[in-house]
C-alpha positions in Angstrom: 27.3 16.8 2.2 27.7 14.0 4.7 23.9 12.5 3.2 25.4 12.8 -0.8 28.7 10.9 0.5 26.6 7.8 2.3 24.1 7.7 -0.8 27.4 7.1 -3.2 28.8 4.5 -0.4 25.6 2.7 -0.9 26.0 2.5 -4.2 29.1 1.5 -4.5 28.2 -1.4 -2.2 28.0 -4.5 -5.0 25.6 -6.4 -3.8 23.2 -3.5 -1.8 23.0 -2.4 -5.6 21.4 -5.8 -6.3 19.5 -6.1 -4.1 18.2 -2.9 -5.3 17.7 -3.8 -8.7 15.2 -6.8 -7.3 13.2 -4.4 -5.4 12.7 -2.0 -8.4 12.3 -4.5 -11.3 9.3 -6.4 -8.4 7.7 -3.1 -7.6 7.4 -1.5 -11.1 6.2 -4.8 -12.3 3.8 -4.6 -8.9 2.9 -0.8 -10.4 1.7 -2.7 -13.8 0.0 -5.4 -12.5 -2.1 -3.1 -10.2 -3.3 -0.3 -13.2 -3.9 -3.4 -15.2 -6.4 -4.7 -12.4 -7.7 -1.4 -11.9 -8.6 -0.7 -15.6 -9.7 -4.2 -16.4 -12.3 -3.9 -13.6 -13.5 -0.7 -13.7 -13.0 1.0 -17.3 -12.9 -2.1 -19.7 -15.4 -1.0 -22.4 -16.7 -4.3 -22.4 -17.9 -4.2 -18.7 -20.4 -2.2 -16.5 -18.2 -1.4 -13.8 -19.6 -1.1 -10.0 -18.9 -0.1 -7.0 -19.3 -3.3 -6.0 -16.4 -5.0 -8.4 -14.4 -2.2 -7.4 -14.9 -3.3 -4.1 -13.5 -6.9 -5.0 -11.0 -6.0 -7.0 -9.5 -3.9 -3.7 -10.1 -7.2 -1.4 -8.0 -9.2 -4.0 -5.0 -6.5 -3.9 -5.2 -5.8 0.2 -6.6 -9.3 1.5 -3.5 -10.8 1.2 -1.3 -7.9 2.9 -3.4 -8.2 6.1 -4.0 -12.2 6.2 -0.5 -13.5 5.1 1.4 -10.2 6.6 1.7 -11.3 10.0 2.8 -15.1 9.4 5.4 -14.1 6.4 7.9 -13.6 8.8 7.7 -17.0 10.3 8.1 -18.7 7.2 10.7 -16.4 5.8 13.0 -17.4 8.8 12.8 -20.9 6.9 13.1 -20.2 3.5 16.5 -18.5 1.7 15.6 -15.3 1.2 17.6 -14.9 -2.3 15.7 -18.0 -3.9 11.9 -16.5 -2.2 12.9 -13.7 -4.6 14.1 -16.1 -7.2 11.0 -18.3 -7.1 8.4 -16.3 -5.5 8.9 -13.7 -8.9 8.9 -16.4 -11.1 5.8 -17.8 -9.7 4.4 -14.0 -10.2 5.4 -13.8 -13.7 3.8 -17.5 -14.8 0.7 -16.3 -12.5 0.6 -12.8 -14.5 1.1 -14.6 -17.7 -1.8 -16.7 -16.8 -4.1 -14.2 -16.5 -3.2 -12.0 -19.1 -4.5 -16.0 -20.7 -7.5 -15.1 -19.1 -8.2 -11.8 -20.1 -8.3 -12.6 -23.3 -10.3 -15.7 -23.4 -12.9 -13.9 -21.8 -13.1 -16.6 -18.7 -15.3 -16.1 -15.7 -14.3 -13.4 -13.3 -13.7 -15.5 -10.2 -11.1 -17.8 -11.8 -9.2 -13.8 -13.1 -9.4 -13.0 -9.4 -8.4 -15.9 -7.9 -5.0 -15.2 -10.0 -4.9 -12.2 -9.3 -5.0 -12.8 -5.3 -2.5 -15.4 -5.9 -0.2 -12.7 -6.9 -0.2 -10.1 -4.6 0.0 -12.7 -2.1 3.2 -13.8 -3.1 3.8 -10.2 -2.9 3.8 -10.1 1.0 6.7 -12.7 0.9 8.4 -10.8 -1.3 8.4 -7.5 0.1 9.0 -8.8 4.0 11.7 -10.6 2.3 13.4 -7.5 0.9 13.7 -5.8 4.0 14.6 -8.4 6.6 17.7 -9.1 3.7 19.1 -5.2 4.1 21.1 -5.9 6.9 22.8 -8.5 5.4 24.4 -6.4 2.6 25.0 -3.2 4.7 26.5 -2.2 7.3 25.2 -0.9 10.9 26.1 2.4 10.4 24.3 3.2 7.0 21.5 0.8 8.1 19.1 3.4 9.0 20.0 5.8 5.5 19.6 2.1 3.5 16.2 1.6 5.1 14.8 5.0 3.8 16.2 4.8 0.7 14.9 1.0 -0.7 11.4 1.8 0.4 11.4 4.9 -1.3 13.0 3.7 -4.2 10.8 1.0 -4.4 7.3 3.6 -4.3 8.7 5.4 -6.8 9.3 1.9 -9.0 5.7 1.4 -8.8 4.9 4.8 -9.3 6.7 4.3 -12.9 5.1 1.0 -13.6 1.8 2.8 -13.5 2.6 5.4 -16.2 4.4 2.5 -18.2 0.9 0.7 -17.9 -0.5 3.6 -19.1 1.9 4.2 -21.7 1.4 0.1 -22.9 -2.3 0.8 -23.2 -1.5 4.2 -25.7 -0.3 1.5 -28.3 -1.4 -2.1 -27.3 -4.3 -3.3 -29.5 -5.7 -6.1 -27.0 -4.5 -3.3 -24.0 -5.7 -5.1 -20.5 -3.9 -8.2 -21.6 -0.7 -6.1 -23.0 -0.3 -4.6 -19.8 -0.4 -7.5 -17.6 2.1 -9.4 -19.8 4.3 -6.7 -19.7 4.2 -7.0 -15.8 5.1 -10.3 -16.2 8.3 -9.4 -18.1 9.1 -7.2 -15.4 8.5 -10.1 -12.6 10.4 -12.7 -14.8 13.2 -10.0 -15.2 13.5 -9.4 -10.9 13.4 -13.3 -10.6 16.8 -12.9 -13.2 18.1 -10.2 -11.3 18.0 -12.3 -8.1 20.3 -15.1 -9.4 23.2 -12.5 -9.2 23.2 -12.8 -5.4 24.9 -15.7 -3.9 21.9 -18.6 -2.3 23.4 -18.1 0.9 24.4 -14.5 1.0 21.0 -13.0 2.5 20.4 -15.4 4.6 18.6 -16.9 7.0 21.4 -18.7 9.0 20.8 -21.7 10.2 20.5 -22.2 13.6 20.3 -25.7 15.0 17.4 -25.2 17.5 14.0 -23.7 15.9 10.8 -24.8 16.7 8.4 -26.7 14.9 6.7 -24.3 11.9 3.0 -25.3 13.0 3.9 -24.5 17.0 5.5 -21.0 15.5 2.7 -20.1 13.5 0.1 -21.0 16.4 2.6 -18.6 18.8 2.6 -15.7 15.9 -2.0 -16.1 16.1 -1.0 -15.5 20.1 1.2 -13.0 19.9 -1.4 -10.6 18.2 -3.6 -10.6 21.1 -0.7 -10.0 23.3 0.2 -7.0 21.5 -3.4 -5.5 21.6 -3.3 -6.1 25.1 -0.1 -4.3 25.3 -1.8 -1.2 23.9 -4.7 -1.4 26.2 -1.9 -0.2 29.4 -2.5 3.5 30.5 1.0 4.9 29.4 0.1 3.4 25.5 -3.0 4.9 25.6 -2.3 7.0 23.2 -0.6 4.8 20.8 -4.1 2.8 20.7 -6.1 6.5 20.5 -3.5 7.0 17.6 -3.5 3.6 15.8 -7.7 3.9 16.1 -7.5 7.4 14.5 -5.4 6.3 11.6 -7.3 3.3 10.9 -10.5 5.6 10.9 -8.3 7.8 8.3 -7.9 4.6 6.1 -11.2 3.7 6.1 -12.1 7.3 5.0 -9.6 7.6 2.0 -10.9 3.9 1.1 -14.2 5.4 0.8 -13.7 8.5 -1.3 -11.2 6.3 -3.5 -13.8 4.5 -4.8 -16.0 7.3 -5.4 -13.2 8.8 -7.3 -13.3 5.1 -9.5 -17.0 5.8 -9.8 -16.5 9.6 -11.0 -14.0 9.1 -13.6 -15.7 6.3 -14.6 -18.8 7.3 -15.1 -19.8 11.1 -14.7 -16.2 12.8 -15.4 -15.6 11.4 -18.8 -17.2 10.2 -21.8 -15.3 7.5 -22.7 -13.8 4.6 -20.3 -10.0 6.0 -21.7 -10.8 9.6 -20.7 -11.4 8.3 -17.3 -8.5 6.2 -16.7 -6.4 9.2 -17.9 -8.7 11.5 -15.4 -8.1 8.7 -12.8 -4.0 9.0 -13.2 -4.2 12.4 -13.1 -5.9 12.6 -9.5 -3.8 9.6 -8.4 -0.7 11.5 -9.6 -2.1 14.2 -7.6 -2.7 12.1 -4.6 1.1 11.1 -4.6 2.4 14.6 -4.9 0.4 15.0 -1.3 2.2 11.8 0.0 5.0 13.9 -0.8 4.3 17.2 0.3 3.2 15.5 3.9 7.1 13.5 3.9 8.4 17.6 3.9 6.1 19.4 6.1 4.9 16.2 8.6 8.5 17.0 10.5 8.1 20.4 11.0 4.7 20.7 11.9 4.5 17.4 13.9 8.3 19.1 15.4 6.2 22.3 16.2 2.6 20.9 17.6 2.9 17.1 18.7 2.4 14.1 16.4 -0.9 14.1 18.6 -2.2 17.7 17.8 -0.6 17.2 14.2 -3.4 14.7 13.8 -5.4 16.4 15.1 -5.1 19.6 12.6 -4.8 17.1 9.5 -8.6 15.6 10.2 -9.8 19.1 10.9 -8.7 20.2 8.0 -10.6 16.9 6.3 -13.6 18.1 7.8 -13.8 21.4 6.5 -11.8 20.8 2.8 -13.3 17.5 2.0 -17.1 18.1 1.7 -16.4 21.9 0.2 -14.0 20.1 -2.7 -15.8 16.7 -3.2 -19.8 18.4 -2.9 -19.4 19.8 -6.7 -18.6 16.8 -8.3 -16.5 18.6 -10.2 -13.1 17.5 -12.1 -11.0 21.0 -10.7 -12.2 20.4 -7.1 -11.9 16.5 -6.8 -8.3 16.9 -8.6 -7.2 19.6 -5.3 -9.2 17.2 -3.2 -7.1 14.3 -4.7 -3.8 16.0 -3.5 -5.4 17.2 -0.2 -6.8 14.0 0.9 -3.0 12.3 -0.2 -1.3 15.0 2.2 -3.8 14.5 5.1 -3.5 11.0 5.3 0.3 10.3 4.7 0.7 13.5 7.2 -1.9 11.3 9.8 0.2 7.9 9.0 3.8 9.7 9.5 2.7 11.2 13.0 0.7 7.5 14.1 4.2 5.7 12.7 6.2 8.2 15.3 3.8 8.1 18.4 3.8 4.0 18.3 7.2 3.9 17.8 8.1 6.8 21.4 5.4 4.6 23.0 5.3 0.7 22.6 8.4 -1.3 24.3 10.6 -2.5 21.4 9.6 -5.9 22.5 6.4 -5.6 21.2 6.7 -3.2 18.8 7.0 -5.9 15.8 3.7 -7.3 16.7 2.0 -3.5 17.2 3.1 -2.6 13.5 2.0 -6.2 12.6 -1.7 -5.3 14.0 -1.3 -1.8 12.6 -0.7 -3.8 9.0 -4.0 -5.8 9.2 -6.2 -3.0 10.4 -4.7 -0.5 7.6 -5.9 -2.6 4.8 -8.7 -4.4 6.2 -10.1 -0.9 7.0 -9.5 0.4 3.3 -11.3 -3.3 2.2 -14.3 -2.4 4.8 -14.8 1.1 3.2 -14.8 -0.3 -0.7 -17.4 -2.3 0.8 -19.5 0.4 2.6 -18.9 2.7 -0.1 -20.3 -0.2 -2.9 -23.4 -0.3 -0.4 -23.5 3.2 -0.5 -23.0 4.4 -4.1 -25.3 5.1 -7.4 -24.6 4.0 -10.1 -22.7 7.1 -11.4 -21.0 7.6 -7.9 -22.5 11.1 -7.0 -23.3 10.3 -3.2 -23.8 13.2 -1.3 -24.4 11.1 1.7 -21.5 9.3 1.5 -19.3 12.5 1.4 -21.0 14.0 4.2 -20.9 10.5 6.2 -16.8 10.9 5.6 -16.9 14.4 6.8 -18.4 13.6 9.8 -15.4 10.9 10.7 -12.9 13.4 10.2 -14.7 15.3 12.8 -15.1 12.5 15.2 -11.8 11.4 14.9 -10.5 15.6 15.5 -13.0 15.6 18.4 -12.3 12.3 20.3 -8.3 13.3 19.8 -8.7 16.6 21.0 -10.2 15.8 23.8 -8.2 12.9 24.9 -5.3 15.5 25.0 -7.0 17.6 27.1 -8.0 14.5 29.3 
């Protein structure tokens, strides 16, 4: 098969295979570091978790994405790329290390999240880093199959540093602490791993004229504007109607996340371990949708429109969501789990497709850059509707109905601007 033949071409490309090994050793150590936050902040015996730390504990992992997202790339066309990897995981694993430190010394819990935000902002550069390297250890043909597979790779990396975190804190007497040490390992090892790539090797090249960095980062703040405005034009309309949908979609799933925390937390479990276990199940579950949507999002967006695909994904939202998540019950909430992970990624792969068929590739950097920032700072907006919202055990039937109603208005306002 001509896809089997360009996978083993890839890897038998030397340094494409490093490169690799930076992305999966940064990711599943990104994978740790996350479960470790989550279960520190939420099911540490030793704390009362709320909605409202939940809520802070998601601003420290998204913040950074949609602040630092759109100016990484300014920077990055500075810096080597092979020693951001080099330094910038370092940096992670002594900042990891530190508040593992911090854990256990029982310090104040704005000093633990200010490390914490210091690490998955380094992340940003990292990850922007990998991507814009690619091209510079592949070739234009397989370009395109090389850009599938890293990412994927890379989700599936974190995917496994989530059950080794879970695994760690099975055995690990002083757990929240083991597990964030052992995602600095895993950052100090994909700082290693970058070393066996030559400094020069993934560029940037130098180039002799390059403006000054304050004057680039005042023109990226510019450019944003200039790409909303872009959407604003009648023939994008429907790129804007999709990127609002989607971020109405995030802002959603943000929501019933944390009234999954809450659940399994506190009314699906007995003990905080039980609900951590309960939470990986659903999130397992959630990821199997992601998946399920990557297989049938072609088809069904092929057959009906990434518009009307939308369209059919909140409807279904509408109806499934309150009829699984009104029982607050483990069996419904776990089908909800996967449900709610197929709707969304099915939403997010249609909204990817109609931005890209309708914004001019001229823009189209600084579209995806907007659609970046409202993505997560919609998730961070519904942690903090959803801590407003929530008792103390996380049984809101308001705040399920309140979600059930934005799946309808999002079906409804996209129905009809087809018809319009």
């Amino acid at each position: 098969m001509p896809v089997v033949r360009d996978l083993r071409l890839l890897w038998s490309l030397r340094r494409f295979r490093h490169l690799l090994y930076v992305r999966l050793l940064s990711q599943g150590a990104d994978g740790v570091y996350q479960v470790a936050l989550a279960a520190y902040v939420v099911f540490s015996p030793e704390r009362q978790a709320s909605a409202a730390a939940i809520a802070s504990a998601m601003a420290v992992l998204l913040l950074p994405y949609s602040l630092v997202g759109p100016f990484a790339g300014v920077l990055l066309d500075r810096w080597r790329r092979r020693q951001v990897f080099v330094y910038g995981n370092l940096l992670r694993a002594l900042l990891a290390a530190a508040t593992a430190v911090l854990i256990t010394s029982e310090a104040p819990d704005w000093l633990f999240y200010v490390s914490a935000l210091c690490v998955t902002a380094v992340n940003r550069f990292v990850l922007a880093g990998l991507s814009a390297a690619l091209p510079r250890v592949v070739d234009a043909e397989r370009l395109v199959l090389a850009n599938s597979l890293s990412p994927t790779a890379g989700t599936l990396a974190a995917t496994a540093g989530g059950g080794l975190a879970f695994g760690v804190r099975m055995v690990a007497t002083d757990s929240d602490a083991a597990v964030v040490l052992c995602g600095a390992l895993l950052y100090l090892g994909a700082s290693l791993a970058s070393l066996r790539l030559p400094p020069g090797l993934l560029g940037p090249d130098r180039r002799p004229a390059r403006p000054r960095l304050g004057a680039a980062l005042a023109g990226t703040a510019r450019e944003l504007p200039a790409a909303i405005r872009h959407l604003t034009a009648p023939r994008r309309r429907e790129a804007a109607w999709a990127l609002a949908a989607m971020t109405l979609m995030r802002f959603c799933y943000g929501a019933l996340l944390v009234l999954l925390l809450m659940l399994c937390r506190h009314a699906l479990a007995d003990t905080p371990e039980k609900g951590l276990r309960l939470l990986g199940a659903a999130l397992a579950l959630s990821g199997a949708g992601f998946f399920a949507a990557a297989v049938v999002t072609p088809w069904a967006a092929g057959r009906l429109g990434p518009r009307r695909w939308i369209v059919v994904c909140s409807g279904a939202a509408l109806v499934l969501e309150p009829a699984l998540g009104l029982p607050f019950a483990t069996g419904p909430l776990m089908a909800a789990a996967f449900v709610l992970g197929l709707i969304t990624q099915g939403a997010k792969i249609a909204t990817d497709t109609i931005v890209q068929a309708c914004v001019e590739d001229g823009f189209r950097g600084r579209v995806f850059s907007v659609y970046d920032v409202l993505f997560n700072v919609a998730f961070v907006g519904a942690a903090g509707v959803a801590a407003l919202m929530l008792p103390p055990d996380g049984r809101s039937a308001v705040l399920v109905m309140l979600v059930a109603l934005l799946y309808g208005v999002i079906a409804v306002a996209l129905a009809r601007f087809g018809r319009r």
